[in-house]
TORKOL-4160 file (C-alpha; in steps of 0.2 Angstrom, whole numbers, padded with zeros to 4 digits, m for minus):
376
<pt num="1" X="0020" Y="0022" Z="m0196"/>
<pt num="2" X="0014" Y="0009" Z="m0185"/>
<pt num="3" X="0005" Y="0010" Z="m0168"/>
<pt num="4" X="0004" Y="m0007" Z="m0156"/>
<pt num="5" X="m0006" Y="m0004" Z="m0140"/>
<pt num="6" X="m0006" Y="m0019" Z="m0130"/>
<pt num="7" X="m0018" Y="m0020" Z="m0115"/>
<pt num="8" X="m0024" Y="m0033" Z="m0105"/>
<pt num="9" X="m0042" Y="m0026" Z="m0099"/>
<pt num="10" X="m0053" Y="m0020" Z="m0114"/>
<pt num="11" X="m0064" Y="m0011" Z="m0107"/>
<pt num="12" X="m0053" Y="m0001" Z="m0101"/>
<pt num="13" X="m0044" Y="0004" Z="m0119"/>
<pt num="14" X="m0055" Y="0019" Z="m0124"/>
<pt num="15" X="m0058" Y="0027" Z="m0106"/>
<pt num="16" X="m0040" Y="0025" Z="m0102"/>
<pt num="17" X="m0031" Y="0029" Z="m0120"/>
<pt num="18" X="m0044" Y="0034" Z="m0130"/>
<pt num="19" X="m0038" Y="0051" Z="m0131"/>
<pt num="20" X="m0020" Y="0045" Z="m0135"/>
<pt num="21" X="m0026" Y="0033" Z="m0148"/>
<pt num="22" X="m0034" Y="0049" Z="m0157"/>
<pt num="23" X="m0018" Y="0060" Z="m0153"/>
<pt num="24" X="m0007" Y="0046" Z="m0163"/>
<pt num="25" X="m0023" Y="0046" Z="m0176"/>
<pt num="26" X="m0020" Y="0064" Z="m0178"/>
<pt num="27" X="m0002" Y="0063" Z="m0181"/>
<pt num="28" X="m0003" Y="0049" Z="m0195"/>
<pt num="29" X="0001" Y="0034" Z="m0184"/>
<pt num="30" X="m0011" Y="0019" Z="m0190"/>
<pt num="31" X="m0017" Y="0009" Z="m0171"/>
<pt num="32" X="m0016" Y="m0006" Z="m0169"/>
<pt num="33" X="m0025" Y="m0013" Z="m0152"/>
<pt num="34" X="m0019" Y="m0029" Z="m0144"/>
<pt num="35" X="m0030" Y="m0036" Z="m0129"/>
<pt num="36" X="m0041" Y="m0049" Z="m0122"/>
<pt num="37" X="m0061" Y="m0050" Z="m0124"/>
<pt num="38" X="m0061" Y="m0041" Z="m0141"/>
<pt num="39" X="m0070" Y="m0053" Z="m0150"/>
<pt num="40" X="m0081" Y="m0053" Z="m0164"/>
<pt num="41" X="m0097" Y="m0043" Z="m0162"/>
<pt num="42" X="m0092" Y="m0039" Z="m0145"/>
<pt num="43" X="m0094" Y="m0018" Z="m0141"/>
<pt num="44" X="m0076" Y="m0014" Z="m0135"/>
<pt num="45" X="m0073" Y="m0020" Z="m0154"/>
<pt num="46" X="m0087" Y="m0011" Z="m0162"/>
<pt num="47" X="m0082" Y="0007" Z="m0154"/>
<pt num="48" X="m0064" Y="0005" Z="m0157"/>
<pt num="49" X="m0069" Y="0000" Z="m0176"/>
<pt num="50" X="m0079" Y="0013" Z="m0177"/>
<pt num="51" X="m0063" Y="0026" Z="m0173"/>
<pt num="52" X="m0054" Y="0018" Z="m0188"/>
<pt num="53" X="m0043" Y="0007" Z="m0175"/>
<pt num="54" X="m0037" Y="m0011" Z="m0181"/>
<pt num="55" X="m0041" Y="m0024" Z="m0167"/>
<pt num="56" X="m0036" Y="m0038" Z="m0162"/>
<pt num="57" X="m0042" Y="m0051" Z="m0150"/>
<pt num="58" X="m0028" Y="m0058" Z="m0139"/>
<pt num="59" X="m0029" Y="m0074" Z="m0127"/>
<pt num="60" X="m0023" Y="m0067" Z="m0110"/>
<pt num="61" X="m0027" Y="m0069" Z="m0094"/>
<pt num="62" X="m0025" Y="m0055" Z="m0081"/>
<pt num="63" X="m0023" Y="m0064" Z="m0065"/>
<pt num="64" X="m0017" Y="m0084" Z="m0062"/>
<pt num="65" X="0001" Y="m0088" Z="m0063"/>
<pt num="66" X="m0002" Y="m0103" Z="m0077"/>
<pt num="67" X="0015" Y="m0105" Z="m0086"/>
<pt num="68" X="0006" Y="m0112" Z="m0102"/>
<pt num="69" X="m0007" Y="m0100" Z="m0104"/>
<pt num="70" X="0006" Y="m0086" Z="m0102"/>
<pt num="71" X="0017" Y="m0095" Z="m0115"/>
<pt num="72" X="0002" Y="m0095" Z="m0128"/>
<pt num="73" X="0000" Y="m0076" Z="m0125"/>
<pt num="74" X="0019" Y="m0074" Z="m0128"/>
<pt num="75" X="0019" Y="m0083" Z="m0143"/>
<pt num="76" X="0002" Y="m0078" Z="m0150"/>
<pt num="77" X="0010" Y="m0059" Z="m0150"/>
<pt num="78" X="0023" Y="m0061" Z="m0157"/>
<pt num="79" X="0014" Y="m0071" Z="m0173"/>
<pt num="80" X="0005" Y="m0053" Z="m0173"/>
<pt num="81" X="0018" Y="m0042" Z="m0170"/>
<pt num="82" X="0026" Y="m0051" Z="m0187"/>
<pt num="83" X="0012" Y="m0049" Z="m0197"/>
<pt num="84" X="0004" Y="m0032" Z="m0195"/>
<pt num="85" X="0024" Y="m0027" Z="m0192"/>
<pt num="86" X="0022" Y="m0011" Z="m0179"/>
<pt num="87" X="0036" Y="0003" Z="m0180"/>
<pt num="88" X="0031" Y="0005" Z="m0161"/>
<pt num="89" X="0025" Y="m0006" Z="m0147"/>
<pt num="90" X="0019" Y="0001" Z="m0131"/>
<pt num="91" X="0013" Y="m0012" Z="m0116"/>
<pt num="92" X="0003" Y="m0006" Z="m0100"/>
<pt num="93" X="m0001" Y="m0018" Z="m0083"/>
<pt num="94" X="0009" Y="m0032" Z="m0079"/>
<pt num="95" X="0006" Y="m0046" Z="m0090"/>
<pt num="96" X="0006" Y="m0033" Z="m0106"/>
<pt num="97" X="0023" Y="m0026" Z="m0101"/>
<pt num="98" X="0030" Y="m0043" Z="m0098"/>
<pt num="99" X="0023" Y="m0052" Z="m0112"/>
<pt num="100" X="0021" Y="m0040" Z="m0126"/>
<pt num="101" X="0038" Y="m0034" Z="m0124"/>
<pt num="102" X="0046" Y="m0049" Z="m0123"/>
<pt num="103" X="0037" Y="m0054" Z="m0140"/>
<pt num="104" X="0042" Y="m0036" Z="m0147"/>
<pt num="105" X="0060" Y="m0041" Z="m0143"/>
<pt num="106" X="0057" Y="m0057" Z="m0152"/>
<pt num="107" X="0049" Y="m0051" Z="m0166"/>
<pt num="108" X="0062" Y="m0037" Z="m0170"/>
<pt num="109" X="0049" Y="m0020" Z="m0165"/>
<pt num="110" X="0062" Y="m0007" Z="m0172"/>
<pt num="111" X="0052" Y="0004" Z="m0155"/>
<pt num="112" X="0049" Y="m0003" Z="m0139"/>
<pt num="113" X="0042" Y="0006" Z="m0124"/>
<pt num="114" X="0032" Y="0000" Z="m0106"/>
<pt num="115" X="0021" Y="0008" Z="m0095"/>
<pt num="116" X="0022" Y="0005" Z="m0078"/>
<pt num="117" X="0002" Y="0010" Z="m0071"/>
<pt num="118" X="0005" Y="0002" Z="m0056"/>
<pt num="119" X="0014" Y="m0013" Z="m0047"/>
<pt num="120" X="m0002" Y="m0025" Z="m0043"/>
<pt num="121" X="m0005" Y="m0036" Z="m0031"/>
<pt num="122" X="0011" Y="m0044" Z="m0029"/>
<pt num="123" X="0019" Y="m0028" Z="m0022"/>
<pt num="124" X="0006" Y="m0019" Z="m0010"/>
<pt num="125" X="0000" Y="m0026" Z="0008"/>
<pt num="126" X="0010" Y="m0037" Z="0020"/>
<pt num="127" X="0000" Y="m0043" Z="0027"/>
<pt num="128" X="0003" Y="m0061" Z="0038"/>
<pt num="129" X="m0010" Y="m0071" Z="0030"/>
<pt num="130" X="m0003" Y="m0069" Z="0012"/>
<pt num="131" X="0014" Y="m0066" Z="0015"/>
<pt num="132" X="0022" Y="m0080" Z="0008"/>
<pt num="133" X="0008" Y="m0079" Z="m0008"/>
<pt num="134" X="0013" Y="m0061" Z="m0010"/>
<pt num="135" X="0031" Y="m0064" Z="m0010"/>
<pt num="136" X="0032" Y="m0079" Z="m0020"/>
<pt num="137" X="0023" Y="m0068" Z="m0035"/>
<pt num="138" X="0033" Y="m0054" Z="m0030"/>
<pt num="139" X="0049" Y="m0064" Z="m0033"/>
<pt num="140" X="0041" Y="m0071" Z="m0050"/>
<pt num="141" X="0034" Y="m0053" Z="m0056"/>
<pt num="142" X="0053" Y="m0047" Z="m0052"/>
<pt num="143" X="0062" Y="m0057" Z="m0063"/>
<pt num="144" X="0049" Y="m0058" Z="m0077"/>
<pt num="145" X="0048" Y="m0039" Z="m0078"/>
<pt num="146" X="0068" Y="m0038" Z="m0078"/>
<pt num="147" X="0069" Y="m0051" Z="m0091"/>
<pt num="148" X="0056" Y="m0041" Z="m0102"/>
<pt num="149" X="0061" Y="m0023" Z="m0098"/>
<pt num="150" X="0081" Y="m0026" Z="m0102"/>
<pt num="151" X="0075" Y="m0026" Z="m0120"/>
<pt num="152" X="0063" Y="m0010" Z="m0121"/>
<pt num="153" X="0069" Y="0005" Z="m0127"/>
<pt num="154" X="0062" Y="0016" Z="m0112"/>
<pt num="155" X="0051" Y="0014" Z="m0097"/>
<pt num="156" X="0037" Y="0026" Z="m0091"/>
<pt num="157" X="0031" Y="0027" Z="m0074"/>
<pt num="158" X="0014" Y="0036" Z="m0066"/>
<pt num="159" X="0023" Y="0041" Z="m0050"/>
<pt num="160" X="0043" Y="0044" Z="m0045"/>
<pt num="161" X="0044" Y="0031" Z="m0031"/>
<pt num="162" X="0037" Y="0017" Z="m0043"/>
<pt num="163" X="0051" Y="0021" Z="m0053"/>
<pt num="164" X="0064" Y="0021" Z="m0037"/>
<pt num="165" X="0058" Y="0004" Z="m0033"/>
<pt num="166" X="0062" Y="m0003" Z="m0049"/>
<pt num="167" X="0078" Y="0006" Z="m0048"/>
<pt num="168" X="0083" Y="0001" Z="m0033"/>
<pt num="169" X="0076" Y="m0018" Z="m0035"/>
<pt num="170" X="0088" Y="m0020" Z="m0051"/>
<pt num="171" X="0071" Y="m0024" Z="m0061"/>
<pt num="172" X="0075" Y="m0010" Z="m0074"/>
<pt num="173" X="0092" Y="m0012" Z="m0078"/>
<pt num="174" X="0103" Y="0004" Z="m0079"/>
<pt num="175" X="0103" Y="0006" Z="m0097"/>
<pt num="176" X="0088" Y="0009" Z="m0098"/>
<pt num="177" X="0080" Y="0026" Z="m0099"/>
<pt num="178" X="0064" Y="0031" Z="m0089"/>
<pt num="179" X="0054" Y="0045" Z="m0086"/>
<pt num="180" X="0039" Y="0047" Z="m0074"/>
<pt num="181" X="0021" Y="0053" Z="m0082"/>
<pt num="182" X="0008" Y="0062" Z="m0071"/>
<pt num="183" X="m0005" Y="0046" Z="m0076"/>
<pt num="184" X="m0016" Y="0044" Z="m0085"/>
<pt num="185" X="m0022" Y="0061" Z="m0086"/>
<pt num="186" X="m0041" Y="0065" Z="m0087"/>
<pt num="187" X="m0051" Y="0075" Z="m0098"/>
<pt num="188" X="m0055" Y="0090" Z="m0090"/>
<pt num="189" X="m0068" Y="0098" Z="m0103"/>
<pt num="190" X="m0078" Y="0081" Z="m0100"/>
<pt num="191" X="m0076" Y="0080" Z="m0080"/>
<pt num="192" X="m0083" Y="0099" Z="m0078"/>
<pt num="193" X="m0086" Y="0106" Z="m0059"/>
<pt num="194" X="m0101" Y="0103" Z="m0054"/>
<pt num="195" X="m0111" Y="0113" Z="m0038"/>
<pt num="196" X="m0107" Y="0103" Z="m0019"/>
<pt num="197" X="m0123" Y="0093" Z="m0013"/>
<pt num="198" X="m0131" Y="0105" Z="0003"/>
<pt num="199" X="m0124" Y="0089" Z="0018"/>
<pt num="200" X="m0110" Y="0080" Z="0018"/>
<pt num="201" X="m0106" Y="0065" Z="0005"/>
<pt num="202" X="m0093" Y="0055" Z="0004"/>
<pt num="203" X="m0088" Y="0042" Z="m0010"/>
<pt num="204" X="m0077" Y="0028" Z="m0015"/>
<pt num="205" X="m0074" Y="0021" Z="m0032"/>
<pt num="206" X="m0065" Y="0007" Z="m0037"/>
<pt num="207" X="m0063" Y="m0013" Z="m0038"/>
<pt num="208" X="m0065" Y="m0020" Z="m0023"/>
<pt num="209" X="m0051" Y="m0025" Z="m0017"/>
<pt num="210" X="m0040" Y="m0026" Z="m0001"/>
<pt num="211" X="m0029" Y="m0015" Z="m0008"/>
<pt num="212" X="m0039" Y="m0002" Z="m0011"/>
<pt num="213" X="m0044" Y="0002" Z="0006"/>
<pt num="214" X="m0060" Y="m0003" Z="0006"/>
<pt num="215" X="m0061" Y="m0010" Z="0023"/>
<pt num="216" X="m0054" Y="0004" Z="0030"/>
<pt num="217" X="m0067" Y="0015" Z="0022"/>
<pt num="218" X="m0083" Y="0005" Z="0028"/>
<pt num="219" X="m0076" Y="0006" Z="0045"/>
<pt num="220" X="m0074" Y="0023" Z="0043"/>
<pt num="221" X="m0091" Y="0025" Z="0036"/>
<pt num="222" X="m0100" Y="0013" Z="0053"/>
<pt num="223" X="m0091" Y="0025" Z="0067"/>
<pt num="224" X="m0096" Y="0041" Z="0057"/>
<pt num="225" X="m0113" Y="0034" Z="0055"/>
<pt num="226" X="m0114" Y="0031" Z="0072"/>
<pt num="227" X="m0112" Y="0048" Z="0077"/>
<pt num="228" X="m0118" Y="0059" Z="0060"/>
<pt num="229" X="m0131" Y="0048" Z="0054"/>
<pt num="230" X="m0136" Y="0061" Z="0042"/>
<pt num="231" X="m0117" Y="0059" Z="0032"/>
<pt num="232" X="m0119" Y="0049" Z="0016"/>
<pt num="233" X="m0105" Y="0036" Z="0012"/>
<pt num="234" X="m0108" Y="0029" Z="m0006"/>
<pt num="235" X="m0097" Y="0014" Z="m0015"/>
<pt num="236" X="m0095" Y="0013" Z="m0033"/>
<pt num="237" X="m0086" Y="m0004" Z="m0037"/>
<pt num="238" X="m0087" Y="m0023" Z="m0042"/>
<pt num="239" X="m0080" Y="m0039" Z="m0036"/>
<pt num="240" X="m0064" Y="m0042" Z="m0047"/>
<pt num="241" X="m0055" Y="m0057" Z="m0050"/>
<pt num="242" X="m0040" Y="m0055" Z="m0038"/>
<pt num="243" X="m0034" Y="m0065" Z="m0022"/>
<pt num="244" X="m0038" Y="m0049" Z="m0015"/>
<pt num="245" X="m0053" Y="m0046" Z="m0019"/>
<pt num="246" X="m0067" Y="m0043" Z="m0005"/>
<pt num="247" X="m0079" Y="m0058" Z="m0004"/>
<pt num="248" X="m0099" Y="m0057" Z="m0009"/>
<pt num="249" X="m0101" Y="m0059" Z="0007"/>
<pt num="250" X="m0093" Y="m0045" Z="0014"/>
<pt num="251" X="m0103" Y="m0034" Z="0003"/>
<pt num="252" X="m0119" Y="m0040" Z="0008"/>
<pt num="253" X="m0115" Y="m0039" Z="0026"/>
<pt num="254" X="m0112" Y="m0020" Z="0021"/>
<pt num="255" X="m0126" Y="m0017" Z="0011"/>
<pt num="256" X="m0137" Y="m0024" Z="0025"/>
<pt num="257" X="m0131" Y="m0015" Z="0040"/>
<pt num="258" X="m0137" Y="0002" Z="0031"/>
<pt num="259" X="m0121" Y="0013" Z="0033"/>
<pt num="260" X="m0116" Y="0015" Z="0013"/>
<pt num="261" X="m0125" Y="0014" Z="m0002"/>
<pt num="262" X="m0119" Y="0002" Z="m0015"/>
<pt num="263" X="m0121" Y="0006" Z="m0032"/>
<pt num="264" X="m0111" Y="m0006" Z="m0041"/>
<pt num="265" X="m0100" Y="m0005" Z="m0057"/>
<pt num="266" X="m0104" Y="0011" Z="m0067"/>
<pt num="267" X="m0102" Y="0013" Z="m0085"/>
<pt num="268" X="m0101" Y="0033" Z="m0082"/>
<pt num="269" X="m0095" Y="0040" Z="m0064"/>
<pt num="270" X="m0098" Y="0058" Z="m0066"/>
<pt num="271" X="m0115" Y="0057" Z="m0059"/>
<pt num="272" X="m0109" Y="0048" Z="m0041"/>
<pt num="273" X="m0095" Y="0062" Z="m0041"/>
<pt num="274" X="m0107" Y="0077" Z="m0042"/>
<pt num="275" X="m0118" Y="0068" Z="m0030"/>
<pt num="276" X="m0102" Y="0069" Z="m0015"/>
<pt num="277" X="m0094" Y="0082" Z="m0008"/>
<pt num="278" X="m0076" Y="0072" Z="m0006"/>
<pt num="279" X="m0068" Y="0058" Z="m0013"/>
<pt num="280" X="m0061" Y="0045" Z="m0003"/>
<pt num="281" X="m0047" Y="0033" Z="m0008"/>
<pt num="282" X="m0037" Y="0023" Z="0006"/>
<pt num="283" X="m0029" Y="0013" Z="m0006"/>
<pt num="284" X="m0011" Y="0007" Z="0001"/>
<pt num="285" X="m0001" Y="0009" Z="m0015"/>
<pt num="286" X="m0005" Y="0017" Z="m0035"/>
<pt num="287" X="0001" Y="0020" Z="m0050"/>
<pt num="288" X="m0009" Y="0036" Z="m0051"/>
<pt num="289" X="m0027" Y="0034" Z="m0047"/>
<pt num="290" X="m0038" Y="0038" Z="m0062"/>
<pt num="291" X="m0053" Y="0042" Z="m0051"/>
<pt num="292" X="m0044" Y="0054" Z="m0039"/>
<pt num="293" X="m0042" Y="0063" Z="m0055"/>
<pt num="294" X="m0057" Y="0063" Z="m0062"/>
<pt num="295" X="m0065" Y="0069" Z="m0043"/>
<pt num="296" X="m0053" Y="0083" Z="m0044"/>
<pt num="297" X="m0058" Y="0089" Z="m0062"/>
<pt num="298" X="m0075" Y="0088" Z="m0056"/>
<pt num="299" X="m0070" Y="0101" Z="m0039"/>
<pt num="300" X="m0070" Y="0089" Z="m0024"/>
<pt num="301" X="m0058" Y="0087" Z="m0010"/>
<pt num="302" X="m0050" Y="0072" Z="m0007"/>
<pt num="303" X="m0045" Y="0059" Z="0005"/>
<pt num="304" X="m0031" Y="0047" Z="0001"/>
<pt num="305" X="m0015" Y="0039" Z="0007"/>
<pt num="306" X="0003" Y="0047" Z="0011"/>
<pt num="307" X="0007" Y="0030" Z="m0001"/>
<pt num="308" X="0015" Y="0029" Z="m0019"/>
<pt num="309" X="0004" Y="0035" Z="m0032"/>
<pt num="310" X="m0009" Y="0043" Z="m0019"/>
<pt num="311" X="0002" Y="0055" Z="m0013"/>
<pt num="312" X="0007" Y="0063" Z="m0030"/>
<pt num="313" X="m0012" Y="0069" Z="m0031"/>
<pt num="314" X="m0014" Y="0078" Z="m0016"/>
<pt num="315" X="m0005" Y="0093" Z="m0008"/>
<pt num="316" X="m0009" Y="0090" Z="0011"/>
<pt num="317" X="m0020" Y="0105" Z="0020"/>
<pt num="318" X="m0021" Y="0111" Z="0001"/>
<pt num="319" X="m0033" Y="0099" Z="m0011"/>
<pt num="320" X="m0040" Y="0087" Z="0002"/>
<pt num="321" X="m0028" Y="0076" Z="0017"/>
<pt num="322" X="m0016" Y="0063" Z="0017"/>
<pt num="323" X="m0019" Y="0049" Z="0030"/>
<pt num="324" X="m0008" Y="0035" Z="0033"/>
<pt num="325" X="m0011" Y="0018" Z="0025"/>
<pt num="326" X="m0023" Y="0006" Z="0034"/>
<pt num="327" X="m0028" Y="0020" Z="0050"/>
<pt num="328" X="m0045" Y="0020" Z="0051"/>
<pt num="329" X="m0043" Y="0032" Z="0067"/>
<pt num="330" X="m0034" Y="0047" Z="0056"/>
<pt num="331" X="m0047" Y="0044" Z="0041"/>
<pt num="332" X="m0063" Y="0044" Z="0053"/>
<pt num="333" X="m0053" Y="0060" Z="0061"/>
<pt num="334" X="m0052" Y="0069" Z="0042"/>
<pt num="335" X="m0069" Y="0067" Z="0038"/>
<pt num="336" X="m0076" Y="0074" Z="0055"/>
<pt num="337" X="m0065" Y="0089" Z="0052"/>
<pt num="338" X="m0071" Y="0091" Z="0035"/>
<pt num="339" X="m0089" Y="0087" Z="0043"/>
<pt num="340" X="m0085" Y="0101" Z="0054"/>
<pt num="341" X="m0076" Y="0113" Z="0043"/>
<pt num="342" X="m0089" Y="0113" Z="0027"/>
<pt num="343" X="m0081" Y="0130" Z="0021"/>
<pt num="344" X="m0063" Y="0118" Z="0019"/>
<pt num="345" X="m0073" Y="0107" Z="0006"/>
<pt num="346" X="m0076" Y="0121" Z="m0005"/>
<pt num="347" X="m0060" Y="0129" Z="m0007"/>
<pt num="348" X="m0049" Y="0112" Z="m0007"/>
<pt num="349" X="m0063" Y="0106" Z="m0020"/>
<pt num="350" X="m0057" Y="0125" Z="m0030"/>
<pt num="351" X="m0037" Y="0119" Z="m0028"/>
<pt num="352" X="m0040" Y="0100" Z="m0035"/>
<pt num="353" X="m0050" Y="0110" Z="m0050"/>
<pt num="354" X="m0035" Y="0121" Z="m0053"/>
<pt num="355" X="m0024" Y="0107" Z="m0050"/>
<pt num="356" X="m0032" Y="0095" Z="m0063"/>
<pt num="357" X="m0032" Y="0108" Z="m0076"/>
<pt num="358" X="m0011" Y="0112" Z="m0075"/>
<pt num="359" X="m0004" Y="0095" Z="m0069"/>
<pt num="360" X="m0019" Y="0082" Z="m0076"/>
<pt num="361" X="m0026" Y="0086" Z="m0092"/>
<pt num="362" X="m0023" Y="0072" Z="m0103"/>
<pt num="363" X="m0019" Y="0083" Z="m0118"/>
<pt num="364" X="m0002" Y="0088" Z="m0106"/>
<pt num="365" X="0001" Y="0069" Z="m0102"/>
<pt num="366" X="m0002" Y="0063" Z="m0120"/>
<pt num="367" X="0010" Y="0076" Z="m0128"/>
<pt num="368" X="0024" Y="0071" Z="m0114"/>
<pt num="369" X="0022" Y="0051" Z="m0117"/>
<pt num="370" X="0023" Y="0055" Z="m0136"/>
<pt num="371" X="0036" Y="0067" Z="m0135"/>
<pt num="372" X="0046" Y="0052" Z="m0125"/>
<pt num="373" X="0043" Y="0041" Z="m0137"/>
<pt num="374" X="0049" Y="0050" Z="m0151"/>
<pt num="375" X="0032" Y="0053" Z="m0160"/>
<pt num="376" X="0028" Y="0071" Z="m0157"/>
């Protein structure tokens, strides 16, 4: 049989699916990969080679709304789809699950199945100065992803509430099956617990974004500065092309006032975990956040939202604290009681171990997507 993964960011292939690619491996599946920036040479290409995975370089462009460029990418996959003829076809983020499924429709994929890793910037934030952006994309986004999801054969989600919404919006119609995921999982033989640094430490990683709560965390991080000028706040991130992505800048401004350390987009994020003692991530809505997983393997507490996605990581008072989206007050509040109470970061930092092990591994979350889909 057949395997077509079709992503739109691929870097992101290999630490995102790479155990899943080698799970279908294992069970006699032959991958195919389908996602931009794969060229010849290039070392996305190389390492998935390397792993005995066909690849194919795909024009697509994750952000913009150009009707032309997302045609090509509609019809450039379904031209491959007909020739390397996939048994199955499975599309994550947006433009993916759009336009690969509707190309699988197209070109007759006998399986067809989305996942659903988050709803983007077109659903999160209201704020009044994008409003009417926001909404125009959100009403666009809505009727693309009904159009291509009425002809999938099931739909996975990383969190139950993304799965209400679409529900409840009428963008998966009602004849078509779904089940909820616990993300992407994380490998927890490679994120092992390491010892807590001996003061406190907190860290963000992720693009930065508007979304993700990154103000809200640098405004955290000035007013405790202000009064524990020994508490580290560390960033670990890069400027993404998004509408709502932070400007240059914004981050210089930050570096320069001398309240976080920025250390930029890292290939590897296990060292800047063991260097915290919790993991921070304000974001205002998720599919399930891959780096609150990994921070948990790892044994740290966490901070993050009472928002879709977020909230399914953390068990409030138990793991780490859920604060409400955008409230700087509650999160500057949680890290001085955490500050305060250092015996709390060592046993929530225990729970998200534990946690991570029987909810998160992605062994668990690959054998449940393959059993959905029919393959295990």
């Amino acid at each position: 049989m057949t395997f077509l993964l079709i992503a739109s960011f691929a870097d992101s292939v290999l630490h995102f699916r790479g155990p899943l690619i080698d799970a279908l491996q294992a069970r006699g599946l032959v991958v195919h990969v389908a996602a931009p920036d794969l060229a010849q040479g290039s070392m996305m290409r190389t390492q998935l080679q390397a792993r005995g995975v066909m690849v194919h370089d795909i024009p697509l462009q994750r952000t913009g709304m150009n009707p032309l460029a997302d045609l090509r990418t509609l019809f450039h996959l379904k031209r491959l789809m007909r020739t390397i003829g996939p048994d199955i076809a499975l599309a994550y983020t947006i433009k993916p699950v759009i336009y690969g499924s509707l190309a699988a429709r197209l070109a007759r994929v006998p399986r067809r199945y989305a996942l659903i890793t988050g709803l983007g910037y077109a659903f999160t934030g209201n704020d009044s100065s994008d409003r009417s952006r926001r909404g125009l994309l959100r009403s666009l986004a809505q009727r693309l992803y009904r159009l291509a999801l009425g002809g999938v054969h099931k739909v996975l989600f990383q969190n139950p509430d993304d799965e209400a919404l679409f529900r409840k919006l009428g963008i998966l119609p009602s004849t078509t099956p779904s089940f909820v995921v616990n993300g992407s999982g994380v490998d927890v033989a490679a994120y092992n617990v390491t010892p807590l640094p001996t003061s406190p430490s907190f860290l963000l990683i992720g693009r930065l974004l508007g979304d993700k709560g990154v103000r809200e965390y640098v405004e955290a991080a000035r007013r405790i500065h202000a009064m524990h000028p020994q508490v580290r706040f560390t960033l670990v991130g890069w400027i993404d092309e998004n509408p709502d992505a932070i400007t240059q800048q914004e981050l210089a401004q930050w570096i320069a006032e001398g309240t976080l350390e920025f250390a930029g987009r890292l290939s590897d994020v296990r060292p800047a975990i063991a260097a915290c003692s919790v993991y921070v991530l304000p974001s205002y809505r998720e599919g399930t956040p891959r780096t609150v997983l990994e921070a948990m393997a790892m044994g740290r507490a966490v901070i993050t939202t009472d928002a879709p996605g977020c909230r399914e990581t953390v068990t409030d008072g138990d793991n780490g604290f859920l604060v409400p989206v955008k409230s700087v007050d509650a999160l500057v509040a949680t890290m001085r009681r955490l500050i305060d109470e250092p015996a709390l970061i060592e046993r929530m930092g225990r729970r998200s171990r534990e946690i991570a092990e029987y909810k998160y591994d992605v062994h668990k979350v690959n054998q449940s997507m393959l059993v959905q889909m029919g393959i295990a």
